[in-house]
N, C-alpha and C positions, 0 to 999 in steps of 0.2 A: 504494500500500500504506500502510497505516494500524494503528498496534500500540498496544495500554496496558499496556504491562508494571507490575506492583512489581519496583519498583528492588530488594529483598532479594534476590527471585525470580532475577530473569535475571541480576544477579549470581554468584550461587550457581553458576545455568548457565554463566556463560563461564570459571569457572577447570578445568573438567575440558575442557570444549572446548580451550584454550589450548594442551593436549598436542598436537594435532597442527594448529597451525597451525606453517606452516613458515619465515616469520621471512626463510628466504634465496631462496627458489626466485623464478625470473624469470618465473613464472607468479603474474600480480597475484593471478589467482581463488584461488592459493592459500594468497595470506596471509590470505584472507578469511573471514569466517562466512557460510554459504548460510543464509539465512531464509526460510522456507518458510507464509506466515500461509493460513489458510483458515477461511473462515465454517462455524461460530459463534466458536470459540476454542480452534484448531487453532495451534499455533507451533512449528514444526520448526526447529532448529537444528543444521547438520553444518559439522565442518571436516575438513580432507580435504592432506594433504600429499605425496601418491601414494605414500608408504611404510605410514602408517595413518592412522582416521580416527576421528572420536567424533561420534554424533549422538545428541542430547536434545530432548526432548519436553517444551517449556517453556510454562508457565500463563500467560494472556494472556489479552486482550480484542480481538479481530478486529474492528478498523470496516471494513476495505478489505480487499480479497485479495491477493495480490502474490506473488512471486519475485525476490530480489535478493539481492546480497552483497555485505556490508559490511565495512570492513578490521577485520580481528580486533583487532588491538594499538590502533587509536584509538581503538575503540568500547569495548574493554575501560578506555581511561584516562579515557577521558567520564564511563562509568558514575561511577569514581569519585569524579570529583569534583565529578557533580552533587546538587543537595539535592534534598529531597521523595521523597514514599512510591512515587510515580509515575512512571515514564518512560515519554512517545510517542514513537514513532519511526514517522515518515513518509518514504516515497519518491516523489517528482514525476515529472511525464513529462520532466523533464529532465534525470532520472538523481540528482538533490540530495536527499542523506537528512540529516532534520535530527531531534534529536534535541531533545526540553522536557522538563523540568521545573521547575515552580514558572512563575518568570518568566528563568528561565534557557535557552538553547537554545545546539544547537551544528550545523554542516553541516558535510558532508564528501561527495565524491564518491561513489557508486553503482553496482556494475556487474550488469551483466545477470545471471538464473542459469544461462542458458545457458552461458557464462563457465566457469562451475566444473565439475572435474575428473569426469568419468565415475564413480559410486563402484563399484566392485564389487557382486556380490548380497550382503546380508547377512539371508542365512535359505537351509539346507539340510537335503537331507533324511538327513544326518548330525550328531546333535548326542546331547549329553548334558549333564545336571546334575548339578552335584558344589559344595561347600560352599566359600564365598571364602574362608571363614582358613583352609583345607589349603592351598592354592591358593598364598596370597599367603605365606602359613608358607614353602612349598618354595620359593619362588623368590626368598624371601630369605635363603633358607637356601647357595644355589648361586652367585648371582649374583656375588659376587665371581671367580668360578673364569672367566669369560666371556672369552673372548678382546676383545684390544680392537684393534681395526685389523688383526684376523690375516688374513695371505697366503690362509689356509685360510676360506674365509666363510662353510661350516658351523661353525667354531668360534667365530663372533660373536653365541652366542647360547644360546639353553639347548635342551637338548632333552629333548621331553616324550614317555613313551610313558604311554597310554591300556588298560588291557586292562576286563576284568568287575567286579573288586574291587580294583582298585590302580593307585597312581599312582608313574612313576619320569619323576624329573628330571637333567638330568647337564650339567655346563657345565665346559670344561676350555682349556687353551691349553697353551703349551709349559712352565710351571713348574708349573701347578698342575688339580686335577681336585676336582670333590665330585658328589657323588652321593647322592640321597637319594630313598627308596621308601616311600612308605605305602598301607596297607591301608587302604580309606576305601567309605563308599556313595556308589555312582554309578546312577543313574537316566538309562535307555535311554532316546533318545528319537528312535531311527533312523525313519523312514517309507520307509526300503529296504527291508524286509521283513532284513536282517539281524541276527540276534536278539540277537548278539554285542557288544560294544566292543572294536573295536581300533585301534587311531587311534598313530602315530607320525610327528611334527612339529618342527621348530625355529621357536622361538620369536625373534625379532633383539632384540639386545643392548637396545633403545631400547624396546621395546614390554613389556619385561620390568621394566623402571627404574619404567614409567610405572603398569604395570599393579598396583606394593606401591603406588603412591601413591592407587588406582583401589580396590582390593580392599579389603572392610571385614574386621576381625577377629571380629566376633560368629558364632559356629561356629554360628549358626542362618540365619543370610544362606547364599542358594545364588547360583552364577549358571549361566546354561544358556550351555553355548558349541558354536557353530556349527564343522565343520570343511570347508573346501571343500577342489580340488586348490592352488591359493594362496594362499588367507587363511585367517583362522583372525578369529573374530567373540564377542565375550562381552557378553550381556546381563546389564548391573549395576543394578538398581535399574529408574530411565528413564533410564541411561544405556546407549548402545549403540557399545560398542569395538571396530575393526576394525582389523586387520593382512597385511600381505603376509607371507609366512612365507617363511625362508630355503632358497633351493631347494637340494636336493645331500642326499647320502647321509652320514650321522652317523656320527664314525671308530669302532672297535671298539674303545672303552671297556674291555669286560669284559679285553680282552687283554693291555692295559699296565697292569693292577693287578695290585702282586705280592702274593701270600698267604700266603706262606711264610717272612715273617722271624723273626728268631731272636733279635732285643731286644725285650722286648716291657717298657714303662712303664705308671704310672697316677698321673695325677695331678690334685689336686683345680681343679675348674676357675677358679673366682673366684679361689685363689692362682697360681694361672698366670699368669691375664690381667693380674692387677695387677702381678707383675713383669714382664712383655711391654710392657705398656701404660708402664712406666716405664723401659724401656730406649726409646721413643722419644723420648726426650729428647736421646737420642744419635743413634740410627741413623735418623733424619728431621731430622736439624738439615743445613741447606746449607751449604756449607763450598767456596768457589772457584766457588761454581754446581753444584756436583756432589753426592748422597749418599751417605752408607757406609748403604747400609740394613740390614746383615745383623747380626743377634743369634748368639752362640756359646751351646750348649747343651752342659754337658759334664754327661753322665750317669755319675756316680760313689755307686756302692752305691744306699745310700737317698737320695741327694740328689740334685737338678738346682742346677747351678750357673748362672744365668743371665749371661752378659757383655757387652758393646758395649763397641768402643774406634774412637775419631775423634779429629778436631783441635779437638774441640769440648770435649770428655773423655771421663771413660769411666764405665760404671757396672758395679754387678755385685748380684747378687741371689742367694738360694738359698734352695730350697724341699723339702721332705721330698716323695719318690714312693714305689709301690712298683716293685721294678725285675726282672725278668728277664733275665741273658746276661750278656753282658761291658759294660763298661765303654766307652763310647764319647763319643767328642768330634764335634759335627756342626755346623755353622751354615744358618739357613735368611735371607730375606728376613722382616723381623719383621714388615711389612706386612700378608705373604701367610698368615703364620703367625697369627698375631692374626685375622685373619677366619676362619680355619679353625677356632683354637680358639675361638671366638663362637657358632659356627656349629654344633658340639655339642650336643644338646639335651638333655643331663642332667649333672648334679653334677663328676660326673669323666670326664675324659677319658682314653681308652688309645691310647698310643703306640706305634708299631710300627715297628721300622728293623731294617737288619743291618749298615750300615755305612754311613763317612763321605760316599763319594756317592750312595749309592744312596740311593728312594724313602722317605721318610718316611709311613708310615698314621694317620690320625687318627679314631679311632671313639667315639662314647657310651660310656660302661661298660656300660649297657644295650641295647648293639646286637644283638635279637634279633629279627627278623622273624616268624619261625613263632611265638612267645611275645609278641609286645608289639607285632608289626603295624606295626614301623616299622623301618627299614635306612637307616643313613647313614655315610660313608666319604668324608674328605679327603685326598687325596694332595697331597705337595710334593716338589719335589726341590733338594735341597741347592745352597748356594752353594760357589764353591771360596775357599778363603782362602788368607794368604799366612804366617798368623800361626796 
């Protein structure tokens, strides 16, 4: 096998590849990049980690035809640090890929493509096209809510339902929940004869990380995504992303959201986040190896009174809301709170509680579906305190 890459070119290619090369697995083929060259100037590139994979369609110049894979992480440090506009990469019958440009070369061992991991199909006759900045919008809108190492391992991930005109996302664990819906054009692209969208799926923790880094924001980018019974595949550009999706039935959401509290706040959201954002000075400082992470919100009249106290000190803040009910003192994880209030997508945010343990709601002020085409809802639940 014999390749002429521009060095810009196949650069370019290996850092979205790089997501799913796997770094630890004791399967060599799959720390590697499968290259796939075919006459005239065909160059396939997949990495494959048996969780998900990325294959790209890279510009090249084919002297030789071949199949081989190359260790992703050396090949990626080669590139590097080799000069010239050019890189060839040749493979010998003795397995030895060597790499020039200029007058500079580098070798490194070769293995068969046989070698690498079975990929899944990626093309079904289930799919549909829908716009990358909702897409990557909603899943960064949730992602903090993801469970992380949960016992539960539908909860390591986000979950997607799919219907005709709308998209809902939902990712929760045991302190926290967000949830977000929008009204959006989706183009059918069934070849089942099913005239419908309905597709519900979990997404894993890892492929959702990968996927805002993957997703472009220009609202005129689409990508079509493929749904099978266990992967789930998204055509981005000439990039082509696939994942194993997490098997198991997604808990009943709608059921542990309460509707009916009887504090109901508003407050403006850039003065929120900045005294949140400034009580971590406290409730993120390590103190013995351990943190106090929790912020005290004491909602009194029109004011929130913001506090943290540690061995570290303490701070306090206070900001005008407007307020409905009684008077309440509650403390959350400022962490968990902070990405919730973040994660609001208009000006001010409304707060909803009834009391110091119970669930905390965090909504838009704008949160009106049947009016505005969009629904989002962060839940948390209270820390207990001693103080």
């Amino acid at each position: 096998m014999k390749i002429i890459f521009n060095r810009t070119s196949v650069s370019a290619a290996i850092s979205p590849l790089m997501y799913a090369v796997s770094g630890k697995s004791t399967i060599s083929a799959a720390d590697g990049i499968l290259i796939e060259a075919r006459v005239p100037d065909t160059c396939v590139m997949t990495t494959f980690d048996l969780e998900k994979g990325v294959r790209i369609v890279v510009e090249a110049k084919v002297i030789e035809e071949g199949s081989y894979i190359i260790n992703a992480q050396k090949f990626n440090q080669t590139l590097r640090v080799m000069d010239g506009e050019e890189i060839t990469l040749s493979v010998d019958e003795k397995m030895v890929a060597s790499i020039v440009s200029g007058k500079s070369s580098h070798k490194m061992i070769a293995l068969p493509a046989s070698d690498f991991p079975s990929i899944p199909d990626l093309v079904s006759d289930r799919s549909f096209i829908i716009s990358q900045s909702i897409v990557k919008k909603m899943f960064s809108q949730v992602a903090f809510a993801m469970g992380n190492n949960d016992q539960r391992q539908v909860l390591n991930g986000t979950f997607v339902k799919i219907d005709d005109d709308s998209i809902t996302m939902v990712a929760c664990d045991s302190f926290k929940l967000a949830k977000c819906r929008r009204r959006t054009e989706l183009t059918n692209k069934n070849t089942n004869g099913n005239a419908h969208l309905e597709y519900a799926f979990i997404v894993p923790a890892k492929t959702v990380n990968d996927l805002q880094r993957l997703l472009e924001d220009d609202p005129e980018a689409l990508t079509q995504i493929y749904v099978t019974r266990k992967h789930i595949v998204f055509v981005i550009g000439d990039i082509t992303f696939f994942s194993r999706l997490v098997d198991g039935q997604y808990i009943d959401y709608n059921r542990i959201i309460v509707n009916n509290h009887t504090i109901i706040t508003t407050a403006n959201k850039p003065e929120l986040l900045s005294a949140l954002e400034r009580a971590t000075l406290i409730t993120e400082e390590k103190i013995a190896g351990s943190v106090r992470a929790h912020v005290k919100l004491d909602f009194y009249g029109d004011n929130l009174r913001i506090s943290a106290i540690s061995a570290a000190g303490s701070t306090y803040d206070e900001i005008g809301i407007g307020h409905e009910g009684d008077d309440l003192v509650i403390a959350f994880n400022n962490r968990f709170l902070i990405d919730g209030v973040r994660s609001c997508d208009s000006e001010s945010v409304r707060m909803a509680m009834s009391s110091p343990l119970g669930s905390m709601n965090m909504t838009p002020v704008d949160n009106d579906y049947e009016k505005n085409g969009k629904e989002e809802l962060y839940m948390l639940l209270p820390v207990r305190t001693k103080d």
